[in-house]
Every structure is written in C-alpha cells, then in structure tokens.
C-alpha positions in Angstrom: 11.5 105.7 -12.8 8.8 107.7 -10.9 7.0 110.6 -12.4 5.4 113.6 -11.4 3.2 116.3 -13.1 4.2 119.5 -12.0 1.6 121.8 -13.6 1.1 124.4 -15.6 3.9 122.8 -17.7 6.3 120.9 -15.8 7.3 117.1 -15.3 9.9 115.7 -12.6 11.3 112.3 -13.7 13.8 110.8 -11.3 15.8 108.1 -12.3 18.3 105.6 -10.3 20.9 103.8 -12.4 21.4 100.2 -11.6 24.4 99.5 -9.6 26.3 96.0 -10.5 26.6 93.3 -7.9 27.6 90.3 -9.3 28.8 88.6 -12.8 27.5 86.2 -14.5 30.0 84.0 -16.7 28.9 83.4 -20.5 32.0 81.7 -21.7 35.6 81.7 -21.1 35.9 85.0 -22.2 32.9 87.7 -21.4 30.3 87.9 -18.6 27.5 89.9 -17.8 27.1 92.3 -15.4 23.8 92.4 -13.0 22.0 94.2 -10.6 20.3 93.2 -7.2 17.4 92.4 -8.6 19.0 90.0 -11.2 18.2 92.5 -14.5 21.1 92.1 -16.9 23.1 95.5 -16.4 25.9 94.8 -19.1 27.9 92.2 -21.1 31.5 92.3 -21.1 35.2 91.2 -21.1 35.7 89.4 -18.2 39.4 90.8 -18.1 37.2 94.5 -18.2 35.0 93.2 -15.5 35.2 95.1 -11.9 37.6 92.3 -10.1 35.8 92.7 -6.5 32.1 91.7 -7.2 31.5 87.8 -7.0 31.2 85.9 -10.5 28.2 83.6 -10.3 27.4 80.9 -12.9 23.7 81.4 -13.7 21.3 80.5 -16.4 20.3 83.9 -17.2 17.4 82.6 -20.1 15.8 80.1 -17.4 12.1 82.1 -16.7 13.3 82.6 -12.7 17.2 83.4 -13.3 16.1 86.8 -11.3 15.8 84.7 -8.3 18.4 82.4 -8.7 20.6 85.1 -8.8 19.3 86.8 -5.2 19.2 83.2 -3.8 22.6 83.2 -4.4 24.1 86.3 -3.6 22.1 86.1 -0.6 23.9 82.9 0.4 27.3 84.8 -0.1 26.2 87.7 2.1 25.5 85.5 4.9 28.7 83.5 4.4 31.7 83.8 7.1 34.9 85.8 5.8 36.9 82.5 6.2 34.6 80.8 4.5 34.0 83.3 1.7 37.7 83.3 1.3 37.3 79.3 0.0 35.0 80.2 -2.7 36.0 79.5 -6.2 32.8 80.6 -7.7 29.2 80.3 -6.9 25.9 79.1 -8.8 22.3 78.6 -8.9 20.9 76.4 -12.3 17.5 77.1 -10.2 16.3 79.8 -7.6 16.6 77.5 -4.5 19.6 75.5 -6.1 22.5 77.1 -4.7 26.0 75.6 -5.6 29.3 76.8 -4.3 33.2 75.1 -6.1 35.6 75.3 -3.5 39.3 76.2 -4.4 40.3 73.1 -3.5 38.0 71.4 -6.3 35.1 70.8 -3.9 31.4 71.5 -4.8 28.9 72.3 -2.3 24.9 72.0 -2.5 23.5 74.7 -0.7 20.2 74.4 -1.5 18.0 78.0 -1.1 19.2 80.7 1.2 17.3 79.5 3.6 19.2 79.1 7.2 21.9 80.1 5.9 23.7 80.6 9.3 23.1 77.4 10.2 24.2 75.6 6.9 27.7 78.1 7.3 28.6 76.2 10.7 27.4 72.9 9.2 29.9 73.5 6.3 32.9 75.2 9.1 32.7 71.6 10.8 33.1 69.3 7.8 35.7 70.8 5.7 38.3 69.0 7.7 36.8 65.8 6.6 38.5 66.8 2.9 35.7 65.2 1.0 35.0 66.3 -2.5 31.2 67.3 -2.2 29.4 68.3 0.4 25.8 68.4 0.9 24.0 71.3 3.2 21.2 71.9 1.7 19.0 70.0 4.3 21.9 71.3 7.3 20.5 68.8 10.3 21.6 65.9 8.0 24.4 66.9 5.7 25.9 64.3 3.3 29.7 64.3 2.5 31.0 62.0 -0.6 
C-alpha cells in the first residue's frame, strides 16, 4: 500500500483489496481463494465459494506456486469458449506444468503458457481422435495416448 507524508501532520495511505480469481482445491470439502498474483486471499467451503471463478489444483506450499498459478490462469484466458466449456478443472504441480482434466475423463499437458494460441488449435484438431491424454505442451509434435 503506497504512502505519502503530507506535512505538517498528515499521512495518505491508499490501499487496494485483492480481488479473487481463481480457487485452489485443499480437499473435498474447502478451497482457497487467490488473487492474480497467486497470494492466498481466503480459505473456504467450497459450497461458499463464488461458483464463476475457475478452480485450479495447485500446490500452494511449493516455493513458485505464485507462478504456477498465473501460468495457469493464463492458459485459461487464452483458451477458446468451446474449448473452455470442456474443462473439468485445471492444474499446474509446477510453474510451466500446466494440466487441464477434460469432462469426458481426459487430461491434457499443456506445458507453460507459452503459445498458447497455437497449442488451442492443436488441441481443437485432436479431440475427435477421443484419446484419453493429450500432449501439447511441445504443439508442432503433440502426442495422443
């Protein structure tokens, strides 16, 4: 919070609150609440939880969980509304290890947020293969298993 002297005997101290952008799952039952910049906000019922921000699963002790956490709601900022729409829940156990499970079961390695674009289109063309992991992180030679 910035502050300012205003003399003979004043002080101006300006404060933003943190605004929520994502939850982080615990357990089955509470998550936590964080900011952009990947600074706990809360911990909560999930059931309590605002029901339009995403719900990441991130390792919030790991030293760089900050990161992981702006990798990937990077990655779901970039992400296609129809694609979006297929996301069951989205992850990053390190900054430039983005995962994504599907609805339909599937997990996807996105790797950092890094061409992001391009690994969108990559992953547009081979869901109709139906496989149950797909590989993007490296999008000029994805892997499907």
């Amino acid at each position: 919070a910035p502050v300012q002297r205003a003399f003979p005997r004043g002080l101006t101290l300006e404060i933003t609150p943190r605004e929520g952008v994502a939850l982080v799952r615990l357990d089955d039952a509470s998550v936590q609440l964080v900011g952009g910049d990947g600074v706990v906000i809360t911990t909560m019922e999930e059931a309590a939880a605002p029901g339009e921000l995403p719900v990441l699963t991130v390792d919030m002790a790991m030293p760089d969980a900050g990161t992981a956490v702006n990798e990937a709601l990077t990655v779901l900022a970039t992400m296609p509304t129809e694609l979006r729409a297929q996301d069951a829940e989205a992850g990053a156990p390190g900054p430039r290890a983005v995962t994504r499970a599907l609805t339909d079961g599937a997990e996807v390695v996105w790797g950092s947020a890094q061409e992001a674009e391009l690994k969108a289109a990559v992953l547009a063309t081979l869901l109709p293969v139906g496989a149950d992991h797909y590989d993007v992180s490296e999008p000029k030679t994805p892997i499907t298993t």
